[in-house]
N, C-alpha and C positions, 0 to 999 in steps of 0.2 A: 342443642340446636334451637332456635328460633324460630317460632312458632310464623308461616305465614298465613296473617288470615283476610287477605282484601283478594277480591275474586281476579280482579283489573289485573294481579300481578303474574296470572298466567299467561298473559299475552307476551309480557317482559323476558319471562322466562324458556317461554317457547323461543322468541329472536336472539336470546344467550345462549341456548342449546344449539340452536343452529349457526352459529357464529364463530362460537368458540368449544363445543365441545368437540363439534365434529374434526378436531385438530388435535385432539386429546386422544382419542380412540386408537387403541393400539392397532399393528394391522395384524389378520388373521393369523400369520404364522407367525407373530410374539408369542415367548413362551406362556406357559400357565401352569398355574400349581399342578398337572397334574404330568406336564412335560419338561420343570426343571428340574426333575430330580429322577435318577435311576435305580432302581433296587439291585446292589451287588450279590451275587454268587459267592459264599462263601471261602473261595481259594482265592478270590481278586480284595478280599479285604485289604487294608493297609494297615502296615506293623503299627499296633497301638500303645503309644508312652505318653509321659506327661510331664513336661520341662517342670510345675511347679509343685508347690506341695498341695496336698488337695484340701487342706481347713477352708481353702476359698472356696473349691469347687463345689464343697458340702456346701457352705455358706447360698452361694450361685442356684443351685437343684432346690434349696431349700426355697427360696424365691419363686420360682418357676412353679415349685409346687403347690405354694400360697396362691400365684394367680389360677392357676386350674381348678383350688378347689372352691374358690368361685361360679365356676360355668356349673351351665347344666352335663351331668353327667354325660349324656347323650351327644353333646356337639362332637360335629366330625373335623377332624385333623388331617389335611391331605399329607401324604408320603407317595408322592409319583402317582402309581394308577391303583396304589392303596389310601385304606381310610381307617382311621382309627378316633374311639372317642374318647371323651377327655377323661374316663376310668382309669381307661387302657395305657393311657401317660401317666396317668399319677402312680398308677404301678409299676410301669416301668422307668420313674426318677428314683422310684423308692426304692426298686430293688438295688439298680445304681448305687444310690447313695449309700443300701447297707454294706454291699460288697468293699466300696473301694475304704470302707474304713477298718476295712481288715490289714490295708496300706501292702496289697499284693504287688511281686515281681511282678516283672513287665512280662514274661510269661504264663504268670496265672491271670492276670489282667488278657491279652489277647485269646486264651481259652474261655475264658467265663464268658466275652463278649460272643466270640464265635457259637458257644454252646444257648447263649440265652438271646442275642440280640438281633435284628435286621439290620443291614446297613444298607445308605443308599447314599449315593454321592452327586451333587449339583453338577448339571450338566455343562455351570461354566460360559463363558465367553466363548461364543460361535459353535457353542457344541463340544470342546475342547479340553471339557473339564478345569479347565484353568481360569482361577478365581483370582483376581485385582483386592490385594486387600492393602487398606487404607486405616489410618486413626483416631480415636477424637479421646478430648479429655475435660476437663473440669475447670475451666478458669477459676484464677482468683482474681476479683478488680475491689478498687478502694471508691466509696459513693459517698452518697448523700442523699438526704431526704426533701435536703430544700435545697432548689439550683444557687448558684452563685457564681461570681464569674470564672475561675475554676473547674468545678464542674458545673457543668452546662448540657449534657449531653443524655436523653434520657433514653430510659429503659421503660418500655411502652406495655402494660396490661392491653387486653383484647379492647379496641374499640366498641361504642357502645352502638355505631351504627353498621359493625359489620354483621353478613347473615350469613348462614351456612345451610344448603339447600340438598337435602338426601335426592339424590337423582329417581333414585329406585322406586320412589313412591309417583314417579310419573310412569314410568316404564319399566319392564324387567330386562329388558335389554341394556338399560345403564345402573345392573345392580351390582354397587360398588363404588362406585362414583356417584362425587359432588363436587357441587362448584361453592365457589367465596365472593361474596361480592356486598352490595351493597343499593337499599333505596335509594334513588332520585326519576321525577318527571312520572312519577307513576309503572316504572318499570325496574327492572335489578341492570345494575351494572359490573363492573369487571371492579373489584375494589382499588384503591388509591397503590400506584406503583411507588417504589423506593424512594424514586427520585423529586416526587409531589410530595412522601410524609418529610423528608430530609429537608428538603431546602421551602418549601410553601407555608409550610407548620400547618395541616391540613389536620392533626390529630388535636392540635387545640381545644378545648372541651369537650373532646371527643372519646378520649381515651385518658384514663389515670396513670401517671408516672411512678414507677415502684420505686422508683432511684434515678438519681444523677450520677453520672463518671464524666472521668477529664478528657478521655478520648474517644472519638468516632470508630477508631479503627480497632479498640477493646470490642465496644456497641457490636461491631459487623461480626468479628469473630467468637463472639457470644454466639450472634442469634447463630451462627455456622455449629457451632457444639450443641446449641439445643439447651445448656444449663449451664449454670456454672453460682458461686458464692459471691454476693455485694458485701467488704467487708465497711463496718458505719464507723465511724468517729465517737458514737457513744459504746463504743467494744463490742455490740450484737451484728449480727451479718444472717443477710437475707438468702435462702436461698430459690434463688430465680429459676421456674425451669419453662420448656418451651409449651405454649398454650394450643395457641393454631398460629395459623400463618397469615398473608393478603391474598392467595390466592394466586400471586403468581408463579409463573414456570423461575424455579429454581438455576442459572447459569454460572458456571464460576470465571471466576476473575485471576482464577490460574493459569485457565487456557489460552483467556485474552491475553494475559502479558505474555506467554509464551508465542500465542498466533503475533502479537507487535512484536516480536524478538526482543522483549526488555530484561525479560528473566527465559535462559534455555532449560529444555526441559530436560536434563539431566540436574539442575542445580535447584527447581522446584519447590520449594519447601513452605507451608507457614512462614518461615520464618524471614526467607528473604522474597515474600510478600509485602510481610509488617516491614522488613527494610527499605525496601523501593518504595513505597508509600512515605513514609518518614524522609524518604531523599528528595521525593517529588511532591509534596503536599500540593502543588498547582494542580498535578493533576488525580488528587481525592477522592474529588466528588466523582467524578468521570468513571473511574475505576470501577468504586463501590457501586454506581447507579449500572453501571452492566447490568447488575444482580438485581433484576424490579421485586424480588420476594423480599418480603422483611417480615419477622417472625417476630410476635407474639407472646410475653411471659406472663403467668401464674407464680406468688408464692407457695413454696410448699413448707411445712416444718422439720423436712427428710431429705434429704438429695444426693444423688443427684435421680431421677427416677427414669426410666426406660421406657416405653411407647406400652408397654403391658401395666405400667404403674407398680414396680417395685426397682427397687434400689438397687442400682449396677454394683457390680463388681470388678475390680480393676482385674485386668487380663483375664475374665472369664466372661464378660456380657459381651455379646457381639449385636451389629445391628447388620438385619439385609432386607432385603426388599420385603414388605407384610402380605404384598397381595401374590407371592410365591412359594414362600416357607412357613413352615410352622411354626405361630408362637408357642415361644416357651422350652421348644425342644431343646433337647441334648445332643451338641456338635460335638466334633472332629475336628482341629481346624490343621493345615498345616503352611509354614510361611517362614518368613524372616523378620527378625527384628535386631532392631539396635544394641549395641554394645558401646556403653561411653565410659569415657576416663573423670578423672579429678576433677578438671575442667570443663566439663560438661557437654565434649566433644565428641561428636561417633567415631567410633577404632574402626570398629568393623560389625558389619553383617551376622547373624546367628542362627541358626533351623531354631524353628519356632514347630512346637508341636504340642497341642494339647486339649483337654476337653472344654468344652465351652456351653454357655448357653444364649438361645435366640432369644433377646430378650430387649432390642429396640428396632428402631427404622431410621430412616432419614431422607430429608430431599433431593440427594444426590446417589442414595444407597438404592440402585433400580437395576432389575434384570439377575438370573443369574449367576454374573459374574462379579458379582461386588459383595464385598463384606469389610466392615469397620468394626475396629477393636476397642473396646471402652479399658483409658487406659489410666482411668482414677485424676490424680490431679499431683502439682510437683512438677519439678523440675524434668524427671526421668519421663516421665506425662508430656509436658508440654512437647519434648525432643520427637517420641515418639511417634505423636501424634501428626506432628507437623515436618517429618521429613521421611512416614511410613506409604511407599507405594511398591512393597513387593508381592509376586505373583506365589499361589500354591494352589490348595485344593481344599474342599469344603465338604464334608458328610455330616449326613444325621443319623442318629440311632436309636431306634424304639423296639421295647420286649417283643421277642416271636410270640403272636397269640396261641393261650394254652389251647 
């Protein structure tokens, strides 16, 4: 974060808080970490199995356990109107992780969890335990390092005049919140929206270009994933992941075409997004500028990496909301996923059930009732990702303290 040091700029910031935070503030009965999750009664568990094999899921825990042993021991982890610290989790991924490499029935598996673990399940969508899960995955795009007319289309590092301002250190009442923005006239402003960086060229010596690509509509569903690989023309490929943002509210360009009746929301998907855009290039710009957020990339040497800073796993990292759930933990998830043929076609629907880890966020991943599946990269990835919106159910699990 950015240091502010001119006294004048609290004036700025006080008419930003009052302008636009008080818009932002959830109202009293939104949920909170310690009201979206419930701790179940051990007769109401849910029968525990696991579609996949679990070298990932060791792989997944192993992760989760690298960023914990990070923190200070002491930090607390909500679970509903329980707290645990980050000891108390690393002990219980570990025990996890010894057990299931014993590669137990699915009966010694719902025993050892019952006999060792707590379970508590998200309270879901309206109270209703029923969770909206969604997917993302890992593009692959083909760049450049110097524009040409070709590609033309850049992938933007953080601006150098954007600020990022801890609310907290003004108040305890906004602790947790900040805002994005940006100097001008002696005060902070609301940073530059989608439609000013796109079409104004407002980032002009502003901001360094990591890469050029041939398409705008690559560019948007990038920043939508958060990461993905630039592959270069001298054989190396970058990988891009998401930095910060502009600051603004997040809107999709889903809802719109479906509120215009151009795409029905039964037929939904990524995919016949990028078609109706590709059919209507007139109307582009319009579409994408719905969306005033535009997001922010960092190279990394690793990727793709999750809101906790380790490396996803495909079918085990999941993202949901950060300022509800616990990082890091060890889920439950259960749901539907695709089944495709030869052709790259979905057959049919599939129960999806299996262990997971929390292990990113997103700006669409809020409340509840939402969870996104990180689902690596590929064809099988892209399908996934982009036509997955079935309903299920979402628990986490942590050792009963000795």
């Amino acid at each position: 974060m950015k240091k502010i040091t001119f006294c004048w700029c609290i004036i700025g910031i006080a008419l930003y808080l009052n302008i636009f935070i008080s818009g932002c503030i959830r109202p009293t009965k939104a949920p909170t970490p310690e009201s979206a999750m419930k701790r179940l009664s051990s007769w109401s568990f849910p029968d525990f199995t696991d579609d996949m094999t679990y070298d990932g899921l060791e792989h997944s825990i192993q992760k989760s356990i690298s960023y914990l042993s990070k923190l200070p021991p002491d930090r607390e982890f909500i679970f509903g109107k329980d707290r645990y610290a980050t000891d108390h989790m690393i002990r219980s991924m570990q025990r996890f992780q010894d057990y299931i490499q014993t590669n137990p029935s699915a009966g010694e598996l719902n025993e050892f969890i019952r006999s060792n673990y707590l379970v508590y399940q998200s309270i879901g969508r309206e109270g209703r335990g029923e969770v909206l899960y969604t997917g993302y995955y890992e593009p692959r795009l083909s760049g450049r390092l110097v524009r040409n007319e070709k590609y033309r289309y850049p992938i933007y590092a953080v601006p150098q005049d954007l600020i990022t301002i801890d609310l907290s250190l003004f108040s305890d009442s906004y602790t947790g919140k900040k805002i994005i923005g940006r100097f001008t006239e002696k005060t902070v402003v609301p940073y530059y929206e989608r439609s000013a960086i796109e079409a104004n060229g407002v980032l002009d010596g502003r901001a360094e270009v990591l890469a050029w690509v041939k398409d705008p509509i690559d560019v948007f569903f990038l920043q939508i994933q958060g990461s993905g690989k630039v592959y270069l023309d001298n054989g190396n490929a970058l990988n891009v992941h998401y930095h910060t943002t502009n600051g603004r509210p997040y809107r999709s360009i889903g809802k719109l075409l479906i509120d215009e009746e151009k795409i029905s929301r039964e037929e939904m998907s990524m995919q016949k997004i990028r078609e109706y855009l590709e059919r209507h290039p007139q109307e582009l710009a319009s579409v994408l500028n719905y969306n005033p957020s535009y997001v922010f990339f960092k190279i990394e040497p690793d990727g793709p990496l999750g809101s906790i800073n380790v490396k996803l796993t495909p079918g085990r990292s999941i993202a949901t909301d950060r300022r509800l759930f616990p990082k890091a933990a060890l889920t439950y998830i259960t749901t539907e996923t695709p089944v495709i043929d030869g052709s790259e076609q979905i057959q049919r629907w599939t129960r999806c059930a299996r262990f997971a880890l929390n292990q990113d966020t997103g700006g669409a991943i809020t409340g509840p009732g939402r969870v996104d599946i990180f689902w690596g990269s590929g064809p099988y990835a892209e399908i996934a990702a982009g036509h997955m919106k079935q309903t299920g159910e979402l628990y986490f699990l942590v050792l009963k303290p000795e």
